[in-house]
C-alpha positions in Angstrom: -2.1 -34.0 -10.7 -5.1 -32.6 -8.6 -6.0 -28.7 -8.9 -7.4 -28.6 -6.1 -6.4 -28.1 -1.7 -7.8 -30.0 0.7 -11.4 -29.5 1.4 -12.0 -26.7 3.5 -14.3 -26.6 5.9 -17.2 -25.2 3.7 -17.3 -28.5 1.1 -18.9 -30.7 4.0 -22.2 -32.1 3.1 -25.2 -29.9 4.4 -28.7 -31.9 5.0 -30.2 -29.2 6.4 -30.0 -27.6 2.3 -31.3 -28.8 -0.9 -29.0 -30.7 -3.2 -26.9 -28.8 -5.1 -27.9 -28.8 -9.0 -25.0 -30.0 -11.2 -24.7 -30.2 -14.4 -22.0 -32.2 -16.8 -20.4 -31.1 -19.8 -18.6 -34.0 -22.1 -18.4 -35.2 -25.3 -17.3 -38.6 -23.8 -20.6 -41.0 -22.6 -18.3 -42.6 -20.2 -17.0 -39.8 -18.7 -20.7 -38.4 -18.1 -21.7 -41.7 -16.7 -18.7 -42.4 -14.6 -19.3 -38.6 -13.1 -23.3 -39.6 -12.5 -22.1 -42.6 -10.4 -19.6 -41.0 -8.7 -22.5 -38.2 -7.8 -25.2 -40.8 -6.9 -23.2 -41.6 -3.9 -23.4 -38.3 -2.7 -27.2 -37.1 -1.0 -26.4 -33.8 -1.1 -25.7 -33.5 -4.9 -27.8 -33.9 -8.1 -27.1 -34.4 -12.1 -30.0 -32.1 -13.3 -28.6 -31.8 -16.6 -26.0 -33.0 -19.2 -24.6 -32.4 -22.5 -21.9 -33.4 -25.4 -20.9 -30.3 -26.5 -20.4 -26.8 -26.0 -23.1 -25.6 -27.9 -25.0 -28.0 -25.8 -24.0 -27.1 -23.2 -25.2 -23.6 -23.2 -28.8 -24.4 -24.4 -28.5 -26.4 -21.5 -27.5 -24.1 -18.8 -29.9 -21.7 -19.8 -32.7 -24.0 -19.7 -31.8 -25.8 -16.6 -29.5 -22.9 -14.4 -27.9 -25.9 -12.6 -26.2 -24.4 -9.3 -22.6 -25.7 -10.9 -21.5 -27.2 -14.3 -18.7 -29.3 -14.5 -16.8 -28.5 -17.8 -14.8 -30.7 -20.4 -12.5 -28.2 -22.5 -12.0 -30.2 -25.9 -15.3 -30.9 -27.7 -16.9 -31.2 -30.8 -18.8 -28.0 -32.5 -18.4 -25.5 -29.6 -15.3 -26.1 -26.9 -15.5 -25.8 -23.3 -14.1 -22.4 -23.2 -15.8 -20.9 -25.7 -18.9 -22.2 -24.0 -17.8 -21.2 -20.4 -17.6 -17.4 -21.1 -20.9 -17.4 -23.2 -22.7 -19.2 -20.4 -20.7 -16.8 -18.0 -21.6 -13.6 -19.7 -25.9 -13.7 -18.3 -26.4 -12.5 -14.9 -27.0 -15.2 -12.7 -25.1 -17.6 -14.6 -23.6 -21.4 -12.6 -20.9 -21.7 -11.4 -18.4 -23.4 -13.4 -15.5 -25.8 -13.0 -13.4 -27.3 -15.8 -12.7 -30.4 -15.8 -10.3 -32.1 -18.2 -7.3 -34.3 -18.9 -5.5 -31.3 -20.0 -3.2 -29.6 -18.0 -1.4 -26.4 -20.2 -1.2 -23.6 -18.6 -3.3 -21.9 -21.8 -6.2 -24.0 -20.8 -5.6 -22.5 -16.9 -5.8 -19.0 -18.1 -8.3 -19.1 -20.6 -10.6 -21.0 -18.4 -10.8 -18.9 -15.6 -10.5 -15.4 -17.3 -13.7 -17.3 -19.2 -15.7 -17.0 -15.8 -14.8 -20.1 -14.5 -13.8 -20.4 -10.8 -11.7 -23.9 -10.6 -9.7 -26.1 -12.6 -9.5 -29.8 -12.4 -7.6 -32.6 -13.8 -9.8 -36.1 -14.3 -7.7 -38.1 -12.4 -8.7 -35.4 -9.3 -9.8 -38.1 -6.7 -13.8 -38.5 -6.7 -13.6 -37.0 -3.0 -11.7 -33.7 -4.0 -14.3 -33.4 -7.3 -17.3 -33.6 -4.8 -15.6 -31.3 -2.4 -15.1 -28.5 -4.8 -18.7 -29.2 -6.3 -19.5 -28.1 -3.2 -17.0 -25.2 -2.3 -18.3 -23.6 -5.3 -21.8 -24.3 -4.9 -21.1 -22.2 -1.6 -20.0 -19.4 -3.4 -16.3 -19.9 -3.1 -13.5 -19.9 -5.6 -11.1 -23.4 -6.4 -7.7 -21.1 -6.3 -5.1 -24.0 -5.1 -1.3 -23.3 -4.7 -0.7 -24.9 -8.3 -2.8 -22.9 -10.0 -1.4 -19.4 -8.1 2.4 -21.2 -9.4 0.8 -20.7 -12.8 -0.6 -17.2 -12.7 3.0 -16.1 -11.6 5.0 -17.8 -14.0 2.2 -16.2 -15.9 3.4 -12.4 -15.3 6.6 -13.2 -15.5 6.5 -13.6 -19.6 7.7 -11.0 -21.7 4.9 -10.1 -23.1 2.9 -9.3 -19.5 4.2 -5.0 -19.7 1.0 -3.5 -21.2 -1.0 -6.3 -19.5 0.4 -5.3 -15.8 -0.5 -1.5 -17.1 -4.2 -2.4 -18.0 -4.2 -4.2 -14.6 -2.8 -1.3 -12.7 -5.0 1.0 -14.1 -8.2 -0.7 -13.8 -7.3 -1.3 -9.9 -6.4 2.6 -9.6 -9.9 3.0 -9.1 -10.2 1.0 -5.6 -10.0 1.8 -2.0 -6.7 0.8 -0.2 -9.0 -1.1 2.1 -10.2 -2.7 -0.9 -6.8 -2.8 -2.9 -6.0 -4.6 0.2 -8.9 -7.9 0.3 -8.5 -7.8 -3.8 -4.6 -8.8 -2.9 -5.6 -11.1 0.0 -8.2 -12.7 -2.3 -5.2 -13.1 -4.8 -3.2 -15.2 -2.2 -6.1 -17.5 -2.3 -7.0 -16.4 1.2 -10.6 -17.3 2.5 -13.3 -14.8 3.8 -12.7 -16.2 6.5 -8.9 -15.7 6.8 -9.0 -12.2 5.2 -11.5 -10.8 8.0 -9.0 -12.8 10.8 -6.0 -10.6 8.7 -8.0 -7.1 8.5 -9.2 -7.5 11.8 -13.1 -7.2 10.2 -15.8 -9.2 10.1 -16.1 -12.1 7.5 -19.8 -10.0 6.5 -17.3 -7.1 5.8 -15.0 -8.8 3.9 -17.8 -10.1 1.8 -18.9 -6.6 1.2 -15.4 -5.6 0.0 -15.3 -8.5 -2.8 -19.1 -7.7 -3.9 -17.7 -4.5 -4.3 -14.3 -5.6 -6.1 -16.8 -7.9 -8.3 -18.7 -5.0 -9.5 -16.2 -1.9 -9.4 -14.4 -4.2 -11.4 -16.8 -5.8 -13.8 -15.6 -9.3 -12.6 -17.7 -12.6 -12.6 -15.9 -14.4 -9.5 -12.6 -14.3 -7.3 -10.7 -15.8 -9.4 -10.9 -13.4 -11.8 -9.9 -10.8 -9.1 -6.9 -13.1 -8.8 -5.8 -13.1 -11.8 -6.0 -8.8 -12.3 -4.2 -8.9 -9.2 -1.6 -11.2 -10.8 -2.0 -9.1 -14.4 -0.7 -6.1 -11.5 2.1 -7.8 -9.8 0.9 -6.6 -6.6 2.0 -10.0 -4.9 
C-alpha cells in the first residue's frame, strides 16, 4: 500500500538545480543499499549520508544537514520517531519522510506530529519514493488521500474532546483569511490550488502558511493538517 498521490507536477527532475542531498536512516544494510541503487539512477538525487540507528541518525543530520532524510521507524538504541522530532526540533532541520514496513495508524500520527512531512510504506514503487524525495525537497508536504482517511478516523475516537478544544483554541488566534488556507492546506490542497480557490496569488498563499507555520509554532503543513483535523474544521 503506497502513501503517497501521483507525482505532482513539482517532483519532476530539475537539471537546471543541484541534486538534492538525501540521507537514509535503517538499521537494515540491505535496505540502505537497495535505497542507494535505486537513487544512483536518478541525476538529480544524492546519498550524502547514512545511518543504523536513530541515535545515528541525528549525529548525522546535524553534521551533514542533507536536504531530506528518509526514515525507518523501528530501530535499535533510538527509533525513528524519537529521532525525527529531535532532529526536527533545530531550525533549519531536513526534511523528513518515514519510511517503513509499518503501516498503524500510531506510527501515521506520531510520525508526522514528530515533524515529519510524508509517510511511506517500502513496497511504495521506486518511482513514487523518488517523486516525493523530490516534492519535499521542494518544500511541499506528502498529505495523500490515505493518510487524510487516517487523521479523520483519527478525531473521530472518544478520546479527541479536549484535543479538538486545544486545537480550537490555538487556531482562535488566526485571521479568517488565514483560518481559511490552514483548512485548504488540511484538504491536502496545493499552493497552487489554494491561490486558484482564494482567487490570490500562489506568492500570497505562501505568505499565509509562513504565517500559519509561525503563528502556530508548526514545523511543516502537515502539521497544520493535523491541528486542523485535532479542530474538526473539515
Amino acid at each position: 500500500m503506497a502513501e503517497v498521490s501521483g507525482a505532482p507536477p513539482t517532483a519532476a527532475p530539475d537539471p537546471g538545480r543541484r541534486p538534492i542531498r538525501l540521507a537514509v536512516v535503517d538499521d537494515d544494510p540491505l535496505v540502505r543499499a537497495g535505497l542507494r541503487i535505486l537513487v544512483g539512477g536518478s541525476p538529480d538525487i544524492e546519498v550524502v549520508a547514512e545511518a543504523a540507528d536513530g541515535a545515528q541518525a541525528v549525529s548525522m543530520a546535524h553534521a551533514h544537514w542533507p536536504d531530506v532524510i528518509l526514515m525507518d521507524v523501528r530501530m535499535p538504541r533510538l527509533d525513528g520517531l524519537v529521532a525525527t522530532r529531535r532532529i526536527r526540533s533545530r531550525p533549519g532541520a531536513p526534511e523528513i519522510i518515514v519510511l517503513t514496513t509499518f503501516d498503524a495508524d500510531e506510527y501515521v500520527l506520531d510520525a508526522l506530529r514528530g515533524g515529519a512531512c510524508g509517510f511511506l510504506l517500502k513496497d511504495t514503487p521506486p518511482r513514487e519514493i523518488l517523486a516525493a524525495v523530490r516534492t519535499v525537497a521542494a518544500g511541499a508536504a506528502i498529505l495523500s488521500p490515505a493518510v487524510v482517511r487516517r487523521l479523520i478516523d483519527h478525531v473521530a475516537d472518544p478520546v479527541a474532546g479536549s484535543r479538538r478544544a486545544r486545537a480550537r483554541e490555538r487556531l482562535a488566534a488566526l485571521t479568517d483569511r488565514e483560518r481559511d488556507v490552514a483548512v485548504l492546506v488540511g484538504q491536502g490542497r496545493s499552493n497552487a490550488e489554494i491561490a486558484a480557490g482564494l482567487r490570490v496569488s500562489v506568492p500570497t498563499v505562501k505568505g499565509h502558511v509562513s504565517r500559519l507555520l509561525a503563528k502556530l509554532g508548526l514545523n511543516n503543513r502537515v502539521q497544520i493538517a493535523l491541528l486542523v483535523h485535532d479542530a474538526e474544521l473539515l
